[in-house]
C-alpha positions in Angstrom: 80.8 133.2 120.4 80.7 134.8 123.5 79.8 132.9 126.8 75.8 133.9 126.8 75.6 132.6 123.5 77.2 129.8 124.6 75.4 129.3 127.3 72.0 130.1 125.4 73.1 127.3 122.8 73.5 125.1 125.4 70.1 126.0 127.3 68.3 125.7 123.6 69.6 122.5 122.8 69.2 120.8 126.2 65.1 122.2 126.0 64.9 120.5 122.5 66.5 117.3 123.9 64.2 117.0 127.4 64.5 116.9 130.9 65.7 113.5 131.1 69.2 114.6 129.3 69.7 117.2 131.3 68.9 115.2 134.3 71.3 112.6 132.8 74.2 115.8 131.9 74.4 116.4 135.7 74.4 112.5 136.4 77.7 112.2 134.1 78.8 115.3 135.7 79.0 114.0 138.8 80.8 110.6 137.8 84.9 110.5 138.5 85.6 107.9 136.1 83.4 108.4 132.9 84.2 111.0 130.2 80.7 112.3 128.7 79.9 114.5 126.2 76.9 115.8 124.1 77.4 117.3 120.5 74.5 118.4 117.7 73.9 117.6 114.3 76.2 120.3 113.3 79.5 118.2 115.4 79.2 121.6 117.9 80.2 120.8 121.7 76.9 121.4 124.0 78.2 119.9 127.0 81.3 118.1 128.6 81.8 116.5 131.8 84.7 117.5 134.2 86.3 114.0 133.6 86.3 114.8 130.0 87.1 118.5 130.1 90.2 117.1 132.4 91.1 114.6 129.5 91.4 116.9 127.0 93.0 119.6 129.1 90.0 122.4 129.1 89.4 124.5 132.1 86.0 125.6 131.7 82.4 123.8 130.0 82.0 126.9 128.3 85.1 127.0 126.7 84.2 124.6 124.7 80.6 124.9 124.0 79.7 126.0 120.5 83.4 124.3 119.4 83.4 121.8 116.5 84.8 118.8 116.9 87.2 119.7 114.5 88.8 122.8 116.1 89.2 120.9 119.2 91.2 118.4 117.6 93.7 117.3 115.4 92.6 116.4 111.8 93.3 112.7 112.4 91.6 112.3 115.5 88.7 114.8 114.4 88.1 112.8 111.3 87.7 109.9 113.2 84.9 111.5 116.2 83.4 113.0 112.9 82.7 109.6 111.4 81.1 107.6 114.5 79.0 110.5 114.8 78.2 110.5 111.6 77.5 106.8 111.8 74.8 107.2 114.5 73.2 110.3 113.0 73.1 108.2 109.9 71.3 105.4 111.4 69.7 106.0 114.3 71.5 103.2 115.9 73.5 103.5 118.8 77.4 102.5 119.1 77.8 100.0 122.2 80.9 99.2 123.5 83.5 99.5 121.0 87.1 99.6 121.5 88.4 103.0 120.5 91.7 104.1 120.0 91.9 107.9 118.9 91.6 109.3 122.2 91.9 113.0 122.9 95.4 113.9 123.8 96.0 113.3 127.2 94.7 110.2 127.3 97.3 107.5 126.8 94.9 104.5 127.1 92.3 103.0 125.1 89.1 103.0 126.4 85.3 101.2 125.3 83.1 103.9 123.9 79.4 103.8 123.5 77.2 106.5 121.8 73.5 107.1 121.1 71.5 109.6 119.1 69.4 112.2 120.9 66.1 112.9 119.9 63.7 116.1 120.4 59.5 115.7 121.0 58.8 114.8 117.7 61.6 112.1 117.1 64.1 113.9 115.0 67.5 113.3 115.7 69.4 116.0 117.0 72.5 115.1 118.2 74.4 112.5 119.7 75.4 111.3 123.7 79.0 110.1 124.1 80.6 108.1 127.1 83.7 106.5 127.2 85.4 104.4 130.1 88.9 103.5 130.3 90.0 99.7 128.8 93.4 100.3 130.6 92.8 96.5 132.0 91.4 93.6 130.6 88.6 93.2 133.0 87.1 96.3 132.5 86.5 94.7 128.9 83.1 93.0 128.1 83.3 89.2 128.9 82.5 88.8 124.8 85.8 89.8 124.2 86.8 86.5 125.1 90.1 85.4 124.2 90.9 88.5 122.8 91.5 89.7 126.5 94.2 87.3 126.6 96.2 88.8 123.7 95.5 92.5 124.8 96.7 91.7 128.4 99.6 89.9 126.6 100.2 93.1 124.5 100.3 95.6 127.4 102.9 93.9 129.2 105.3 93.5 125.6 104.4 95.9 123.6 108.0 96.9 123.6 109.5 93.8 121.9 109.2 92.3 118.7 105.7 90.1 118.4 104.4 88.2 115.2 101.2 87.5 114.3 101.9 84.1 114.8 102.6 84.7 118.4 99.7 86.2 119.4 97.0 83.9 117.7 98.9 81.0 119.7 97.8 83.0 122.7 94.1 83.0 121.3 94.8 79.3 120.5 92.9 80.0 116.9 94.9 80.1 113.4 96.8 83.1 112.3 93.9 83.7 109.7 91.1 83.5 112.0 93.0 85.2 114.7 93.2 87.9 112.2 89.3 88.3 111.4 88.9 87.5 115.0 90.9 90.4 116.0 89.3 92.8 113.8 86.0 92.1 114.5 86.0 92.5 118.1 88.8 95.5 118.2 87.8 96.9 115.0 91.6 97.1 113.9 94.0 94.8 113.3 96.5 93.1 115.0 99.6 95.3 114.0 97.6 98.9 114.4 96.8 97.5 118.0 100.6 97.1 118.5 101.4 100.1 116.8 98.9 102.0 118.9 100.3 100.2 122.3 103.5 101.6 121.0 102.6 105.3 120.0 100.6 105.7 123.8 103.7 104.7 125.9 105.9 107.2 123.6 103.4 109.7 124.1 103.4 109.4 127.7 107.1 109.3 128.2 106.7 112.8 125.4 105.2 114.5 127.8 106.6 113.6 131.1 110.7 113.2 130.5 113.6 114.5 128.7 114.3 111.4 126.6 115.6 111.5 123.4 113.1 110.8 120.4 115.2 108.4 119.0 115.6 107.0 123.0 112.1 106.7 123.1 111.1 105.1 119.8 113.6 102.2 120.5 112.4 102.1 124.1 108.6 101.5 123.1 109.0 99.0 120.2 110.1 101.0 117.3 113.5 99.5 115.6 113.9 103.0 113.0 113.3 106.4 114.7 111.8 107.4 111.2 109.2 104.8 110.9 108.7 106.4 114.6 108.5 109.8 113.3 105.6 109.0 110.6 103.6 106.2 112.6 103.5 109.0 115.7 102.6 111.8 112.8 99.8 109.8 111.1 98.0 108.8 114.4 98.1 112.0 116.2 98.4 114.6 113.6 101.7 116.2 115.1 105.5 114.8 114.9 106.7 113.5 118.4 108.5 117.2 118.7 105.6 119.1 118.5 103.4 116.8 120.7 106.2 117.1 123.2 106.2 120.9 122.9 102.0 121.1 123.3 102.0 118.3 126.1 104.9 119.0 128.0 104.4 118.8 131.9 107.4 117.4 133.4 
C-alpha cells in the first residue's frame, strides 16, 4: 500500500467515524504520556500517536497505517490485541481500565488500558479507540485496586527473589484462596504470571541495554534454570531472549 492509499484509508475512515474522532486523534496526538491508537473492523492500523509510534519503535504514522495488528507484532502479543478487540467489536462494550501485560516491545512496564468501539452515523460499529497509560507505580493504579496495590508495589521491589503465594496474600491480609481469585479478578492473571511477567520485563530491559550473559540475566531477574528462562521469555514475547536481544539491541 503505498502512502496515498494510506493516507486515503485513513482520511475515509476518520469521515465514517466523525469530527469528534478526529478532533479527539489530534488531542491524543498531542499528549506526552498516553499511547493512542485507532484500528477498524478489519484489525488495520488507521492512526497512532507519537507516544505510541515511539513505543513500538516506528518512525512515521504512515508507516503503519493500513498494517494489521498482526504484521506489527509478534504472534503472541498479536493474538492477544486481536482478542480485546474482538471483545469490544463483539459487544459493543467498552474495556475500562484493565491491567494489561502484553505490551509492544519496547515497553518494559505494564500499563492500564482502556478501549471503546467507534461508531459511524448510522451506529454501526466500525472500529475500535485504544489508550493505554503506564501502571509503572502503584498510584497511577485506580484506588479499586485496593490491596492489590500493596502486593504489586511489593512485587516490583522483589521480583527477583523467591515469593510464595502464601507471602503475598499475607501482604493483602486475605487467605491464599481468596487472595488467588482476588488477584485474578482485578489483574486478570494470576499471581505467578504477574511474577513471571515482573521477571520477563526486567530481562528484557537488561536484553536490550547490556552485554550480560543470558544465563547472567535469568538468575539476576528471578529465574533459578536458564531453560525455564528460555521458554517462559519465548512463550510471552514470541522470540527466545537471543533473538529479542538481536532486534532490540541499543546499548
Amino acid at each position: 500500500m503505498t502512502d496515498s492509499e494510506k493516507t486515503d484509508l485513513q482520511k475515509e475512515f476518520l469521515k465514517h467515524a466523525g469530527r469528534n474522532v478526529e478532533a479527539f486523534k489530534r488531542l491524543f496526538d498531542a499528549l506526552p504520556n498516553v499511547l493512542f491508537h485507532i484500528a477498524d473492523r478489519q484489525e488495520r492500523i488507521i492512526a497512532m500517536n507519537p507516544r505510541c509510534l515511539e513505543n513500538c519503535n516506528v518512525v512515521r504514522e504512515l508507516d503503519v497505517v493500513g498494517e494489521s495488528i498482526a504484521d506489527l507484532f509478534p504472534s503472541v502479543i498479536a493474538e492477544v490485541y486481536m482478542a480485546r478487540d474482538h471483545e469490544v467489536l463483539a459487544t459493543g462494550q467498552p474495556i475500562v481500565n484493565r491491567v494489561y501485560s502484553h505490551c509492544a516491545d519496547r515497553s518494559t512496564t505494564l500499563r492500564i488500558m482502556n478501549v471503546w468501539p467507534l461508531y459511524d452515523a448510522r451506529g454501526r460499529i466500525i472500529g475500535t479507540a485504544a489508550a493505554y497509560t503506564d501502571a509503572a507505580s502503584t498510584s497511577s493504579m485506580p484506588d479499586w485496586y485496593g490491596s492489590i496495590k500493596e502486593v504489586v508495589a511489593f512485587v516490583d521491589r522483589h521480583y527477583a527473589e523467591r515469593l510464595s503465594l502464601a507471602q503475598l496474600a499475607k501482604i493483602a491480609k486475605v487467605s491464599e484462596p481468596r487472595f488467588r481469585r482476588l488477584f485474578q479478578s482485578v489483574m486478570e492473571m494470576t499471581p505467578g504470571h504477574y511474577v513471571t511477567t515482573i521477571r520477563l520485563n526486567a530481562a528484557r530491559k537488561l536484553l536490550a541495554t547490556t552485554d550480560m550473559l543470558i544465563s547472567d540475566i535469568a538468575t539476576q531477574v528471578g529465574f533459578w534454570d536458564q531453560s525455564h528462562f528460555v521458554k517462559a521469555f519465548k512463550r510471552e514475547r514470541g522470540l527466545t531472549p537471543s533473538q529479542y536481544r538481536k532486534h532490540h539491541w541499543t546499548a
